[in-house]
N, C-alpha and C positions, 0 to 999 in steps of 0.2 A: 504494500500500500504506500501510494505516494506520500510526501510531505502535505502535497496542494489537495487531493483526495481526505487527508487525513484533516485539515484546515478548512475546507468545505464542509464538513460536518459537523465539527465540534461549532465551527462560525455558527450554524444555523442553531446548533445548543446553544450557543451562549445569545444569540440574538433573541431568542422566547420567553415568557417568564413561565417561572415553573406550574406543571399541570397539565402545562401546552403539551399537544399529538404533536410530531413532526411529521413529515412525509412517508408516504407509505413504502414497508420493502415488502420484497417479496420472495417468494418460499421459504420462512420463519415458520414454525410449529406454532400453536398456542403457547401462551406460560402455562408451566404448572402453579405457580402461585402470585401475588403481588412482588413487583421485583423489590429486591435489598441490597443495601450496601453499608460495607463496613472499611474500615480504613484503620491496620494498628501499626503502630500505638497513633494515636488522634491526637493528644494534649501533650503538651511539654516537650513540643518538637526545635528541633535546630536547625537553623540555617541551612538547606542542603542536605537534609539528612531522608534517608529511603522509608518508604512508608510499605504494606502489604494492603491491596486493596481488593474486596473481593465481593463477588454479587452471586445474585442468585433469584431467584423466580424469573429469569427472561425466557425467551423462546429457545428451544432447544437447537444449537449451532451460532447463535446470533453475537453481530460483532459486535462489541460493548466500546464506547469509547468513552475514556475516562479523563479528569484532567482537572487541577487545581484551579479553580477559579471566585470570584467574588462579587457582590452586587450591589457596587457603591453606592445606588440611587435605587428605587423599586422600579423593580420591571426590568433593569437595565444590569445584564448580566456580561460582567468580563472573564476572560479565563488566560490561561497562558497555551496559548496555541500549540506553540513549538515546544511544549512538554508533556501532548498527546501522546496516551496508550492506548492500546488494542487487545482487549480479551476476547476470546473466541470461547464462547459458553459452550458447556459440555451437553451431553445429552440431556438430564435433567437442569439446564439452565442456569450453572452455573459454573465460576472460574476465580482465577486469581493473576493479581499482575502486580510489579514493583514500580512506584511512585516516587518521583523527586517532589520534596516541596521545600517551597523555598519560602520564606518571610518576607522577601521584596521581589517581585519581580515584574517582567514588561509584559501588561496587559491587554490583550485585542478584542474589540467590540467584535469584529464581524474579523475573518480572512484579509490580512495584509492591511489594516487598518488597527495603528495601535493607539490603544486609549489611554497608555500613559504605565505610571509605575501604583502597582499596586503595594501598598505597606501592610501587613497582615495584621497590625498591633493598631493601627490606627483609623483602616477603613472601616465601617459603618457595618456593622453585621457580622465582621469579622471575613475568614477566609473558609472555604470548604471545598473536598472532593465531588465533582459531579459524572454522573456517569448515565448514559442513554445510548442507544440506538438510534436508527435511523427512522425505526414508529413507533418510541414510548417517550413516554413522558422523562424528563430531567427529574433525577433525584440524585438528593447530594447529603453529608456527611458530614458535619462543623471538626475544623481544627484547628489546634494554636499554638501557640511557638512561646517558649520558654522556660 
């Protein structure tokens, strides 16, 4: 999967506010349950330090894309593009992948459009993992640094 592939979709996550369907894929299974996600350890992170992020009730096969991001204003979601993951759920829906997060980093409204520096200590709501598909809804994970 491209960079640009990878930045087209995450852009269209971070462009929604949460709840929102995205576009539909196709040949995904049903979920077996409401999707989840978890992120350890969550709190009392470092600058740069690896995170384990893992989901579960999506469709069976379905690419999960995952990525630190934050929602400085309501509605208005940023993330860190170019530190997109890629989970590829298992047959029952779920998987795992290793995450960078960072306490400051450069943040894009949409693909190739950066919205500035995000500070995880000081923007509005704080910082969280978010993770969806290409037709579920955004849900996301709170974490914090220190």
């Amino acid at each position: 999967m491209t960079f640009s592939r990878r930045s087209r979709v995450l852009g269209r996550v971070a462009a929604v506010s949460f709840g929102l369907a995205l576009g539909a894929q196709v040949g995904i299974g049903a979920a077996a349950s409401a999707p989840g996600l978890s992120v350890t350890p969550s709190t009392g992170l470092s600058h740069g330090q690896a995170v384990t992020v893992s989901v579960s009730g999506f469709p069976a096969n379905a690419v999960v894309w995952v990525s630190e991001c934050a929602e400085p204003t309501a509605g208005h979601v940023v993330c860190d593009i170019p530190g997109i993951s890629q989970i590829t759920a298992d047959g029952g829906g779920a998987g795992s992948t290793t995450l960078t997060a960072w306490q400051k980093y450069t943040a894009y409204s949409e693909p190739g459009v950066v919205w500035g520096t995000v500070d995880c200590a000081t923007v509005s709501g704080g910082c969280f993992v978010a993770a969806a598909t290409d037709s579920s809804p955004m849900i996301k994970q709170a974490i914090s640094f220190g």
